[in-house]
Every structure is written in C-alpha cells, then in structure tokens.
C-alpha positions in Angstrom: 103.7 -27.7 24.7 101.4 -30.7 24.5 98.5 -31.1 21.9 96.2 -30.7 24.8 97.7 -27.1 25.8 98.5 -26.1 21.8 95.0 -26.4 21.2 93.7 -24.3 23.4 96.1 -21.5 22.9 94.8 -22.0 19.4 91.5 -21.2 20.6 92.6 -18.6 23.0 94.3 -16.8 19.7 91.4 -17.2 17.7 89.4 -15.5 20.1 91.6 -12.3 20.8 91.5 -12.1 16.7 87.6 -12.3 16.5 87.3 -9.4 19.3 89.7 -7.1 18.8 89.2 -6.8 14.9 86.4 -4.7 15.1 89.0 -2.1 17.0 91.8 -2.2 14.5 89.6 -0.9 12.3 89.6 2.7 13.7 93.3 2.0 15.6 95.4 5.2 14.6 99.0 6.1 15.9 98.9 8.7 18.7 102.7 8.9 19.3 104.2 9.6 15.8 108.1 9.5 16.7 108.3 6.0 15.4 108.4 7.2 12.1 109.2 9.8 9.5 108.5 11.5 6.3 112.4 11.8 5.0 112.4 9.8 1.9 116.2 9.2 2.5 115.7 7.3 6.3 114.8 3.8 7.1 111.7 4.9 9.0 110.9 6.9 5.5 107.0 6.4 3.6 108.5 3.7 1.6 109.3 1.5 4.9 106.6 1.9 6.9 105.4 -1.2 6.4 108.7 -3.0 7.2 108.8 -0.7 10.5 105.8 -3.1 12.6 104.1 -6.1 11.3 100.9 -4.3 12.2 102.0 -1.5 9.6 102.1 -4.1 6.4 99.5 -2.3 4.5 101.6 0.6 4.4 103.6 -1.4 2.3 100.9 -4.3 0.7 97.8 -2.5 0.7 95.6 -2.2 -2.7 93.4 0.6 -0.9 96.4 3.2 0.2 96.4 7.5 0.7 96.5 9.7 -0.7 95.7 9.7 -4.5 95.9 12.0 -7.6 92.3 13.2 -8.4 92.5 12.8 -11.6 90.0 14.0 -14.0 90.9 11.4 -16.8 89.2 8.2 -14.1 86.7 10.4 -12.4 83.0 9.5 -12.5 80.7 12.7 -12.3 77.3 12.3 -10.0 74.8 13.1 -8.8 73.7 10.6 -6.7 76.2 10.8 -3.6 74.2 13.5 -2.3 75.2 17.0 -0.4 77.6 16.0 2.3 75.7 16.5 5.3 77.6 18.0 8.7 75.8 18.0 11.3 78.5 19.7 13.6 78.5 21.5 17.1 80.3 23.1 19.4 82.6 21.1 21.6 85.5 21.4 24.6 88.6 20.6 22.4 92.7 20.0 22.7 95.8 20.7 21.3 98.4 18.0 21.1 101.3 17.5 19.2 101.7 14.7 18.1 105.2 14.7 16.3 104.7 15.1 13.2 101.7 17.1 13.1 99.5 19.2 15.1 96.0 17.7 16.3 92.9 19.2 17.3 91.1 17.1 19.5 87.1 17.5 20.4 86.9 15.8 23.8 83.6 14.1 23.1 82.9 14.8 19.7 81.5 17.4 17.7 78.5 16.0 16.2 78.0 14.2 12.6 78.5 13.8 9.0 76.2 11.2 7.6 77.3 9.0 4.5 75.1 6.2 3.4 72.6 6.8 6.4 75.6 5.9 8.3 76.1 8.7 11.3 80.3 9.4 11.5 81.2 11.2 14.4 84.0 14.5 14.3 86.4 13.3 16.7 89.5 15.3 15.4 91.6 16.9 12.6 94.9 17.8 12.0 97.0 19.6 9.3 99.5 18.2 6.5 101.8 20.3 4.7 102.5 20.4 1.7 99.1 18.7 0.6 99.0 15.0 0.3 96.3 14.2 -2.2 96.5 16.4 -5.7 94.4 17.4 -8.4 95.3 16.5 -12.0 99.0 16.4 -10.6 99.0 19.4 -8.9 99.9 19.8 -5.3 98.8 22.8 -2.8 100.6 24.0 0.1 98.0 22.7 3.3 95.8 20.2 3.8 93.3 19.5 6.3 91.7 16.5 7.3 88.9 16.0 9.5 88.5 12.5 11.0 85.2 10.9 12.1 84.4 7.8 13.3 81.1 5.7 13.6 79.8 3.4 16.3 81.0 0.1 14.2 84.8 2.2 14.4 84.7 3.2 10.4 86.5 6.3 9.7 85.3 8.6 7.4 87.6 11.9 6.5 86.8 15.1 5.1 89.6 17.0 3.7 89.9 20.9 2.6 92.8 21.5 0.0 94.6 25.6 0.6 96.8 27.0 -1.5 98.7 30.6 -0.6 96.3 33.5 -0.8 94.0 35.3 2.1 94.3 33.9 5.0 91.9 30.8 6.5 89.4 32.9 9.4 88.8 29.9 11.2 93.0 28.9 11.5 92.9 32.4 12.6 91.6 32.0 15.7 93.9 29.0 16.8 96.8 31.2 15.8 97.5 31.9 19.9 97.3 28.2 20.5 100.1 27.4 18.1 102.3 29.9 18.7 101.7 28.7 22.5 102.7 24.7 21.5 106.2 26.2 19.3 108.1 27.0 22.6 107.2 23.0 24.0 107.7 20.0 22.8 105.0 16.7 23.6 102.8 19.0 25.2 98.1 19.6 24.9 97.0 22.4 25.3 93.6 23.4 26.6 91.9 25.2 23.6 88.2 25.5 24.9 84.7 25.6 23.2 85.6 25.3 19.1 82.7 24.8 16.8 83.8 23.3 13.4 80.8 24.3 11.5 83.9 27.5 11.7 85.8 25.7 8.7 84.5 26.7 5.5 84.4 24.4 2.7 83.0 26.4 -0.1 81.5 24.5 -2.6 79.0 21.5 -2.9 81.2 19.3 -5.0 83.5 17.1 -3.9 85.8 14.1 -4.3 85.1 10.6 -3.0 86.6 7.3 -3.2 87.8 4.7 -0.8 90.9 4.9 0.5 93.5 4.6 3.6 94.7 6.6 6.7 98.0 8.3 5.6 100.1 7.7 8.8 100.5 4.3 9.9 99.2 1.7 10.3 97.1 2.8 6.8 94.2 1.1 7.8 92.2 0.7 5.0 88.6 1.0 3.7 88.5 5.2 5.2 86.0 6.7 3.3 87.5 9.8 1.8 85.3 12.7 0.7 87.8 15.8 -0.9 86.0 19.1 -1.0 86.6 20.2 -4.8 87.0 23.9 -3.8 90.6 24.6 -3.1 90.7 27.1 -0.6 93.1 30.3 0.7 95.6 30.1 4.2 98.1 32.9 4.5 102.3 31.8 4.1 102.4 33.0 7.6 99.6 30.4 8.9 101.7 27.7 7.1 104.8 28.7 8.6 103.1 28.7 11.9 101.6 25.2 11.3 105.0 23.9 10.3 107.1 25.5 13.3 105.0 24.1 16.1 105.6 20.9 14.6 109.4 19.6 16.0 110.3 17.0 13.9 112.8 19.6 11.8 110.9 18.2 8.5 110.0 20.3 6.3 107.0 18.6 5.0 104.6 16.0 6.8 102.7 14.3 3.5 103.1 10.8 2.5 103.4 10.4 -0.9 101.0 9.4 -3.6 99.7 6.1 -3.6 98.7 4.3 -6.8 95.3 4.5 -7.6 94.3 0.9 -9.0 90.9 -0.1 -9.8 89.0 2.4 -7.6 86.8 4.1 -8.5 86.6 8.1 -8.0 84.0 9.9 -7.9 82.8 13.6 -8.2 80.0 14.9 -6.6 78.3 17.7 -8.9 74.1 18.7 -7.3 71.7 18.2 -10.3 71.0 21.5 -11.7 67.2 20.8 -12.1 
C-alpha cells in the first residue's frame, strides 16, 4: 500500500472511530454463549477481557461492576434527590439470552430522570446470586433494570432479594418462565407489563458510577442500588435459575474493586 492509499485508509479509520463511538457507548452483548461465569474456564470473569479486544475493560477498567457497598466509604445525602420513574405500560418479550433471562419492553416503558437527564426503561433481567453486596454481604437475586438515554448512556436500577415472601410482580411472569424451561434460544411473547409493578420500597438508595457486568463492561453506567433489600420466594429463584441453560449455578460476576469512587447514599431530608 502506497502513502497515497495509507493515508486515506487513515482517514477512512478515523472516521468509522468518530461515528460509531457514540454507539459503543450503550453496545451490550445480546448472545451470551461466548462466555461464562465458572471461575475455573478460560471464558471465566477473570478472562473476559482476554476473550475480544473489544472486552479489554473487563480486564483494564478503573470503573468496573459490581461493588461492595460499603458503609465505611459511603457519603450520606441529601442532594441526589428522590429517584424519579416515570414508567408505563408497554408490549414486552421474553428472551433468553444464555445466561440469564431478559425482559424486553418493545419500545420502552417510559423514564427515570437523573441530572435532568430523561433514561429510558428498555429492559431488565435477573442475576443470581446477587452481584453487588452490602457491607460484605451477598443476597440470593438481583434485578437490574437498564435504561438508556437519547446520547446512548445507560443508567441501571437494581433491587437486591433475599429469601422470604415471595416478589408479587415475579409472580405474574411465573407462567412465562416455566414456558422458556422446556426451550432453549427461544422469546416469548409476554404482552402488556407495566413496571411501575416492581416495588422498591424505600427512598434511599445507593449510587455511584460504575460498569455493565457482562461484557463488554462498558463503563461510565450510572448505577443507582435501592437500599431496601427486598423478599422472592426459593421457589421463584429456582424457577429463575432453571429456565436459564447454561447448567451454572450462579450468573454474577464477581466484585470489582472499588478505587477512588465515590459512593453515595441517598437519605430525603427529614425537614
């Protein structure tokens, strides 16, 4: 290749970097069969990032998920403000993906709004055991709802269980995921699902900026942790798990260091 040519496949390069940034941003992995959560393979959490060059901040990033909430580096608030949903009802799907189950909303289910910032529900999806803890402690299911503005940030709310009553609004997808245990790589037509459903159950919550937990682990997701943690029967865990066939017994990456972020804890003014 001649000077002439090399420069503008420079340029050409150059260009495909400036306009397909802005898309990585929000890029997840659909298909999750190209890697695993066994500790002991070489497609385990800790080589993720060796797996696709594209995957390197599995492995490099400073910003990675999930964390210990920790009360010793926590920063009590006030000023974050009531997290705001602004959901609706909204034609959804079932897909598994793999390693976990997903719960699509066809074309969104309205908002959250963070920093006058409008994030729009697209999806969530279920981890078991939990991935992020509290003070060291780990709960049995963890759910994460993922939402995405119109500059493709990502924003997740996740909802912490632990064994105990079981979770009304995973209740009524029971059918669903008994229907998805007999298939494999199949969606499933769930219908009209209206999130404002999932109870949180508290005002306070966690936030601090963080990473997706599956590959790639793009970074810079803002991560808001409600502080309540919340009841799901064994049976709804066991459910979760067996529609799931990837013969794991656990989909949760493990904890990432926490560095110099900071974490914060909402708490509303009492006056």
């Amino acid at each position: 290749m001649d000077n002439k040519h090399l420069q503008y496949f420079s340029i050409l390069i150059a260009l495909i970097i400036v306009f397909c940034a802005p898309f990585a941003i929000s890029q997840e992995v659909y298909d999750e069969s190209g890697f695993t959560y066994d500790m002991n393979s070489p497609n385990g959490p800790d080589h993720w990032g060796e797996i696709h060059p594209e995957w390197r901040l599995c492995k490099k990033g400073k910003l990675q998920s999930p964390i210990d909430l920790t009360h010793k580096r926590v920063h009590t608030t006030s000023k974050l403000g009531k997290l705001n949903r602004d959901y609706k009802p909204a034609n959804t799907t079932l897909i598994n993906r793999g390693h976990d189950l997903m719960l699509r909303w066809v074309q969104g289910a309205g908002h959250i709004h963070i920093n006058r910032t409008k994030y729009q529900l697209n999806q969530l999806h279920w981890h078991t055991p939990t991935e992020h803890t509290i003070n060291g402690r780990r709960f049995n299911l963890e759910l994460h709802l993922v939402h995405q503005s119109k500059n493709r940030r990502i924003a997740v709310v996740g909802i912490l269980y632990k064994i105990g009553r079981r979770d009304s609004f995973l209740s009524k997808l029971e059918p669903y995921l008994k229907a998805l245990c007999s298939k494999k790589g199949v969606e499933k037509r769930v219908g009209i699902i209206d999130p404002r459903k999932i109870k949180i159950g508290s005002k306070k919550y966690y936030r601090y900026i963080g990473s997706l937990t599956t590959p790639p682990c793009t970074e810079n997701v803002i991560w808001t942790i409600a502080k309540k943690v919340r009841t799901v029967s064994r049976a709804q865990v066991r459910l979760i798990r067996k529609a799931v066939h990837d013969d794991a017994e656990a989909n949760a990456r493990p904890l990432q260091p926490l560095n110099n972020r900071l974490l914060k804890l909402y708490r509303p003014d009492d006056h």
